[in-house]
C-alpha positions in Angstrom: 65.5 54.6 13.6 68.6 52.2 13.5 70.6 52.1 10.1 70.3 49.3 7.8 73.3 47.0 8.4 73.5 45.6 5.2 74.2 48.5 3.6 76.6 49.7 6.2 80.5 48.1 6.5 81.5 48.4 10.3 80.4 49.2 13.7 77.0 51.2 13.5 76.2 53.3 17.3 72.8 53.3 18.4 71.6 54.8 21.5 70.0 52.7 24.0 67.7 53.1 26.8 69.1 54.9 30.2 68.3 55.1 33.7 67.5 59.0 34.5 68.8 59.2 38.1 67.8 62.0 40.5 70.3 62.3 42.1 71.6 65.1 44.8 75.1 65.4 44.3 77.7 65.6 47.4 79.3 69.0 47.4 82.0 67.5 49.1 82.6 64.3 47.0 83.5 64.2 43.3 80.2 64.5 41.7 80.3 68.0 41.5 81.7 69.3 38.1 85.6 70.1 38.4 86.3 73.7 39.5 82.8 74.2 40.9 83.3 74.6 45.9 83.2 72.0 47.2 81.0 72.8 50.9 84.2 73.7 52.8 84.4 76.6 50.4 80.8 77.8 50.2 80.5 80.9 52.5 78.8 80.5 56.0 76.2 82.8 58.0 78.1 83.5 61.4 75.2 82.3 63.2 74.8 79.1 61.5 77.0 76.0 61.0 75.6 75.4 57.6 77.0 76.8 54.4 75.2 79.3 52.1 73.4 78.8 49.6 71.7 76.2 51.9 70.1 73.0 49.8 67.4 74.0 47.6 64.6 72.2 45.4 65.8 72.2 41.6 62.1 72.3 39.2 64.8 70.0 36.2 62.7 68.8 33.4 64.1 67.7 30.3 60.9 67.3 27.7 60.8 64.7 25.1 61.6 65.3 21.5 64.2 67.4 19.7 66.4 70.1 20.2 68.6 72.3 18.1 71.9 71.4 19.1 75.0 73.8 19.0 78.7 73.3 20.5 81.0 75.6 19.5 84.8 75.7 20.5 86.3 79.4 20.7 89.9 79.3 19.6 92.8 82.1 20.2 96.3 83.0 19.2 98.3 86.0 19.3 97.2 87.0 15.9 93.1 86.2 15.6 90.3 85.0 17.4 87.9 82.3 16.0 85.7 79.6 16.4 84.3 76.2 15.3 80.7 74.4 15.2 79.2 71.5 15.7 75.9 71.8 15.2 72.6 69.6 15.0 69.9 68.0 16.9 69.3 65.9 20.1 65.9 63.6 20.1 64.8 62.9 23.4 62.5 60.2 24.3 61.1 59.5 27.8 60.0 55.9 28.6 59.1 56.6 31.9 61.7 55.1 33.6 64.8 56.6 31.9 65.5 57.9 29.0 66.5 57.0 25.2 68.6 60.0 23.7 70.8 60.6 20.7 71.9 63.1 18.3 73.7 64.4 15.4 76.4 66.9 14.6 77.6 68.8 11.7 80.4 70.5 11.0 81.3 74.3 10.4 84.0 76.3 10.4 84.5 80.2 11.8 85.2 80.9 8.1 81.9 79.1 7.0 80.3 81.7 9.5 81.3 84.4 7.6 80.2 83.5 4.2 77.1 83.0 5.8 77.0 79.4 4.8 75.7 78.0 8.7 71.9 77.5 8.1 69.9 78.5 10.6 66.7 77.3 11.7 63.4 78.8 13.1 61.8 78.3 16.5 59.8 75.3 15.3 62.1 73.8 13.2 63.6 70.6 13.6 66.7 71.3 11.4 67.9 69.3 8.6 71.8 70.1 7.3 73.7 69.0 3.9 74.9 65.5 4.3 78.2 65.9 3.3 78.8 68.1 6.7 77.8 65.2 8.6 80.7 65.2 11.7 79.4 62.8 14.4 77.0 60.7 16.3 75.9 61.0 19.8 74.6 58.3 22.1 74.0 59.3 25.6 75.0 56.9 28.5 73.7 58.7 31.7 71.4 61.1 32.6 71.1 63.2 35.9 68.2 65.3 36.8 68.6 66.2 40.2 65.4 67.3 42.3 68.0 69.4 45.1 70.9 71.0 44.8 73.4 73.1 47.0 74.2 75.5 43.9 72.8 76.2 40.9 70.3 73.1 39.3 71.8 71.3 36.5 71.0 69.1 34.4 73.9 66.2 33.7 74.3 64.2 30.2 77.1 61.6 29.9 77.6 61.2 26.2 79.3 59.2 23.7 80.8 60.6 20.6 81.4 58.2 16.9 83.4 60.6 15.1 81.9 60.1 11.5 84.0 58.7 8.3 82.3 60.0 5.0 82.5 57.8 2.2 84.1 58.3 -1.2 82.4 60.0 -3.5 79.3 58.2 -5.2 79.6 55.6 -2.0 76.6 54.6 0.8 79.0 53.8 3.4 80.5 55.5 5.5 82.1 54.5 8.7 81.8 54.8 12.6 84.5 53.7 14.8 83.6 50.7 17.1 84.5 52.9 20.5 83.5 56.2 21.3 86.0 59.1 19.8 85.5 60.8 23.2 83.1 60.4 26.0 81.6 64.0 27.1 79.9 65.3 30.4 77.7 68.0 29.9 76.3 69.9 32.4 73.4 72.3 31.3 71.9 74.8 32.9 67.9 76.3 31.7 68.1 79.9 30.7 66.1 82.8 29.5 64.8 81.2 25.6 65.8 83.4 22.9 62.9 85.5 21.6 60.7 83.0 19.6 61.6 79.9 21.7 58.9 78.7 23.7 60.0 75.3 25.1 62.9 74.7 27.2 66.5 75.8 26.9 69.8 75.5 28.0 73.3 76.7 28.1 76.3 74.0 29.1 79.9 73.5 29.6 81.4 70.4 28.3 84.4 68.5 30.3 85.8 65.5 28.8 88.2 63.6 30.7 87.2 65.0 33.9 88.8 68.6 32.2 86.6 71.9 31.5 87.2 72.4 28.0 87.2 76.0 28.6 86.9 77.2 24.8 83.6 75.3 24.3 80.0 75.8 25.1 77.3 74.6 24.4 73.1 75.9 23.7 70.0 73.3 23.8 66.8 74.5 22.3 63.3 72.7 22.3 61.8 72.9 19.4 59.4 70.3 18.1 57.8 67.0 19.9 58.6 65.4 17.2 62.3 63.7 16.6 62.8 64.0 13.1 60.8 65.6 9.7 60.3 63.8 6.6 58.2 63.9 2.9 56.8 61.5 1.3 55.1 62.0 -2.0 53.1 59.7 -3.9 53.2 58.9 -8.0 50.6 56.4 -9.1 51.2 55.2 -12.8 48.1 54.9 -14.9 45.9 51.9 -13.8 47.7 51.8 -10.4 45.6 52.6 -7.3 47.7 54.4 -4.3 46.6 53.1 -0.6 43.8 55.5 1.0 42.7 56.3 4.4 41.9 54.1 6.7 39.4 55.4 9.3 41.7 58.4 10.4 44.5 56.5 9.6 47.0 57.6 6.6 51.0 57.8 6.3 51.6 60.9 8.5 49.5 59.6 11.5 51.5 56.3 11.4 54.5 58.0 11.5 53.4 59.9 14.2 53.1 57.3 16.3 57.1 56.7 16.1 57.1 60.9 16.5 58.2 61.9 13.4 56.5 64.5 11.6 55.8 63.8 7.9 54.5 65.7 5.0 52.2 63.7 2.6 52.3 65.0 -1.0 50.4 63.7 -3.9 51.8 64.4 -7.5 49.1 65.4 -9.1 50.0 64.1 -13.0 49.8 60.5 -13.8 53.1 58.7 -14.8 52.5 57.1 -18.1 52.3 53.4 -18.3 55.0 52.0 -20.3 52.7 50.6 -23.6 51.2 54.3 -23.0 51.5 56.1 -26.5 51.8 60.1 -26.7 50.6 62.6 -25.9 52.3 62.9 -22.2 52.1 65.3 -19.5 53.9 68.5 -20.6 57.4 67.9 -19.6 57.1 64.1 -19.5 59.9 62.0 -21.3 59.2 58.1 -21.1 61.8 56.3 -19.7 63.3 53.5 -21.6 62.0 50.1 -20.7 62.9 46.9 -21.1 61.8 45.4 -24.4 57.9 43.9 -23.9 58.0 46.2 -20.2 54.4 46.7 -19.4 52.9 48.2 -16.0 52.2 44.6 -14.9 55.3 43.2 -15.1 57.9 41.9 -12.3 58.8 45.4 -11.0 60.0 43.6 -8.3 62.7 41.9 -9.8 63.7 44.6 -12.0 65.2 47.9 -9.9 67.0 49.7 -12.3 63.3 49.8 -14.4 62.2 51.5 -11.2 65.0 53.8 -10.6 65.1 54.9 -14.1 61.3 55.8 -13.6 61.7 57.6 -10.5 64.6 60.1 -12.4 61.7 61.0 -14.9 59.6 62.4 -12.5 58.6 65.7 -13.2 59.7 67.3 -9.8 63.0 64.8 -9.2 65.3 67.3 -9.9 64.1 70.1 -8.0 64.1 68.5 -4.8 67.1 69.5 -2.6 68.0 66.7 -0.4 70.1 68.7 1.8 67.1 71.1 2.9 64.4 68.1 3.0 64.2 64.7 3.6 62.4 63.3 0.7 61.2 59.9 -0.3 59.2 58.9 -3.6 56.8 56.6 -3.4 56.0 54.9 -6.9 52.4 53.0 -7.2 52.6 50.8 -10.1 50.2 47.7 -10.7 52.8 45.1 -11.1 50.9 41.8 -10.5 49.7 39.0 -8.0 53.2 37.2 -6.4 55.9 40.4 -7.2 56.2 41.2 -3.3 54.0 43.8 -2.5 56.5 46.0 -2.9 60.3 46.8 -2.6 63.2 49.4 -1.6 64.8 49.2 -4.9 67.0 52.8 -4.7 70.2 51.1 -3.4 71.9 51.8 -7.0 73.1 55.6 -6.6 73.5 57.3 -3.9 71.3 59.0 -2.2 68.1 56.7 -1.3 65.7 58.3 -2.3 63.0 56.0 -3.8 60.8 52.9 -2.8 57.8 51.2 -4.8 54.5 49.7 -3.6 52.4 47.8 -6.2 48.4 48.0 -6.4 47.6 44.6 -7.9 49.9 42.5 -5.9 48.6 41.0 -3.3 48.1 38.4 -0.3 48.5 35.0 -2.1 47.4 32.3 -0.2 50.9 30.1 -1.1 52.8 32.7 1.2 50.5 32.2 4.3 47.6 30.3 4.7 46.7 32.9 7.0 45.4 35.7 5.0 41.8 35.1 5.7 39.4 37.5 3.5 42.1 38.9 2.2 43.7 35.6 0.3 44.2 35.6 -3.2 43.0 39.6 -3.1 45.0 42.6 -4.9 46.1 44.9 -2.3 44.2 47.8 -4.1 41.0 45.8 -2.4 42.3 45.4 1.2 42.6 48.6 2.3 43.8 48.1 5.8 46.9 45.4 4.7 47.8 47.7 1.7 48.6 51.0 3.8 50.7 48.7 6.0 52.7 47.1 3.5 53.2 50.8 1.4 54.3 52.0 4.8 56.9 49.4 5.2 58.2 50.0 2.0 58.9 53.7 3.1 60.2 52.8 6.0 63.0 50.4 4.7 63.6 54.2 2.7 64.2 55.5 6.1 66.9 52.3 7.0 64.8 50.6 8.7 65.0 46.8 8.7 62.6 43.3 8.6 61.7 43.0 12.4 62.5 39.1 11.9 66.1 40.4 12.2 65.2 42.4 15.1 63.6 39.8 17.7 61.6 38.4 15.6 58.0 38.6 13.8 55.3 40.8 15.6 52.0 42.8 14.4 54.4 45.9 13.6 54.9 47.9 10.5 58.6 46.0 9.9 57.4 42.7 10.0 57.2 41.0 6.5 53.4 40.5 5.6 53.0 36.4 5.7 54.8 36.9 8.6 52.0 39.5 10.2 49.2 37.0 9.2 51.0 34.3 10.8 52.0 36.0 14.2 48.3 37.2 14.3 46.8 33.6 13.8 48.8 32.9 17.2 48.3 35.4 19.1 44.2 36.3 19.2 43.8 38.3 15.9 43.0 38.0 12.3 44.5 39.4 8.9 43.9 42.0 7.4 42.0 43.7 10.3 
């Protein structure tokens, strides 16, 4: 999902579709990987004038969705023998004609290896590692899956690097350059899958520049068709109403249209309005509001209210951000004309928190295409209220307003008037 640009200072990579080419490589022309015979030097059968292996059919496949991700770079001097990691994940998604694939890297060091501090992941896992190890970004360029080959088959990635900048402590934004650090050719080859791994996987050399870097290798491991693992959990103040199912519909199987695989959780323990006298949950301390704060006022307008809230949660401090990638969704009533909702965690770092409000709703001033659902609290529009909540989380997860993106369609980025707009234009009808 691409980063939110107003929160980010400088060039931001993001990977792009590209053409998958089949491609048969000439064994006597520079395709081949450097330091691999060309066909003068493949050996020949007396009786036959071609060389040996002869041209085979390669069965390449390179399944969508993501991979555990390791290159390590072997070092050596006189003294000691040692290594580094990067290590991460690779989403692959297949559009049919090509291919959209990117990745991330983390660093680790041989010395990290043995304190044991590398985390390691599970057959099924798509991994998730501590931000602050966070080396680079990947952004492939090319993709080669050839269906013959003289040698062995190989599958070819031509990758960009963005070496990544953290930011200073406390900060959002951190930096990519605006060109590549380096631009890597992978070649990777299917093996045997460790015990546990059931998908495809793949061992590779790396050359950048044309030159074998002859210390580093490089492991691919399916694991999950889905690109990236999230949770969500929901906190509905007293009087609020949190969005329910629609049909089969619910947060995880939107995401899972976008492949993502998130976890739905449901506090439980209602938060406390603010006019709400004692006694509280056990544990509960009630934030300090501002003076005359009830549940229906502007939430909207007032973020640090929200994120003052969302600290007071019961759970917020167990949660470890490095292991999980957790969003709070807060359902408070608010009322008609405060937005709908908001992404107000922008004041400390990490994001962490967005807000969806239950008696808000579909004013007929912001579009006078809201049909039965005009003048309605979302809490009584089922459909419309589990599509603005999940636009809400999904600004949590950097996304942007599609009107910055191409402009306003029927999709969960698009700004609600917006929606009921397009949709009077284009055959359909708000809210259904």
């Amino acid at each position: 999902m691409k980063t939110n640009r107003s929160k980010d200072s400088g060039s931001i990579p993001v990977s792009q579709p590209v053409a998958a080419s089949d491609f048969t490589p000439n064994p006597e022309g520079p395709e081949l990987p450097p330091g691999l015979p060309g066909l003068s030097n493949l050996p020949r059968i007396p009786s036959l004038p071609i060389p040996w292996p002869p041209l085979h059919f390669c069965a390449l496949s390179l399944p969508q969705g993501c991979y555990q991700l390791s290159i390590s770079t072997t070092y050596s001097s006189p003294t000691i023998l040692f290594r580094s990691f990067r290590i991460g994940s690779l989403r692959v998604e297949n559009i049919g004609t090509g291919f959209v694939i990117s990745g991330d890297t983390y660093r680790y060091s041989f010395f990290d290896l043995l304190r044991g501090e590398i985390p390691s992941f599970g057959p099924a896992e798509i991994p998730v590692y501590p931000r602050s190890r966070y080396g680079s970004y990947l952004k492939a360029t090319g993709v080669t899956i050839p269906k013959f080959s003289f040698g062995t088959c190989r599958i070819t990635l031509n990758l960009d690097e963005y070496d990544y900048t953290q930011p200073a402590a406390g900060g959002f934004d951190g930096t990519f350059p605006t060109t590549p650090s380096r631009a890597m050719k992978i070649y990777l080859t299917p093996a045997m899958p460790p015990s546990g791994y059931s998908g495809s996987y793949f061992t590779g050399q790396v050359y950048i520049g044309g030159v074998l870097q002859s210390g580093m290798s490089v492991t691919l491991a399916w694991v999950s068709d889905r690109y990236r693992k999230a949770t969500v959990e929901i906190h509905s103040m007293t009087g609020a109403v949190a969005p329910a199912t629609v049909g089969t519909e619910y947060f995880a199987t939107v995401y899972a249209k976008a492949n993502w695989d998130l976890t739905v959780k449901t506090d439980p323990t209602p938060i406390p309005s603010p006019t709400q006298a004692p006694p509280y949950p056990a544990g509960w301390v009630q934030p300090t509001y501002p003076p005359g704060w009830t549940a229906t006022s502007n939430w909207g307008s007032n973020f640090a209210a929200l994120h003052d809230l969302m600290t007071h949660l019961l759970d917020y401090t167990s949660i470890d951000l490095d292991k999980t990638w957790y969003m709070h969704l807060l359902l408070v009533p608010a009322a008609m004309g405060d937005g709908r909702g908001v992404m107000f965690d922008s004041i400390n770092v990490p994001r962490e928190g967005v807000a969806s409000f239950s008696d808000d709703g579909y004013p007929s001033s912001q579009s006078a295409n809201f049909g039965t659902a005009a003048n309605k609290e979302q809490r009584d529009v089922p459909r419309a209220f589990l599509r603005s909540a999940s636009h809400e989380i999904t600004h949590g997860f950097n996304q942007i307003h599609q009107e910055n993106e191409g402009g306003a369609d029927n999709s969960i980025m698009t700004t609600t008037p917006s929606v009921a707009d397009f949709l009077a234009t284009h055959g359909g009808k708000f809210p259904d």
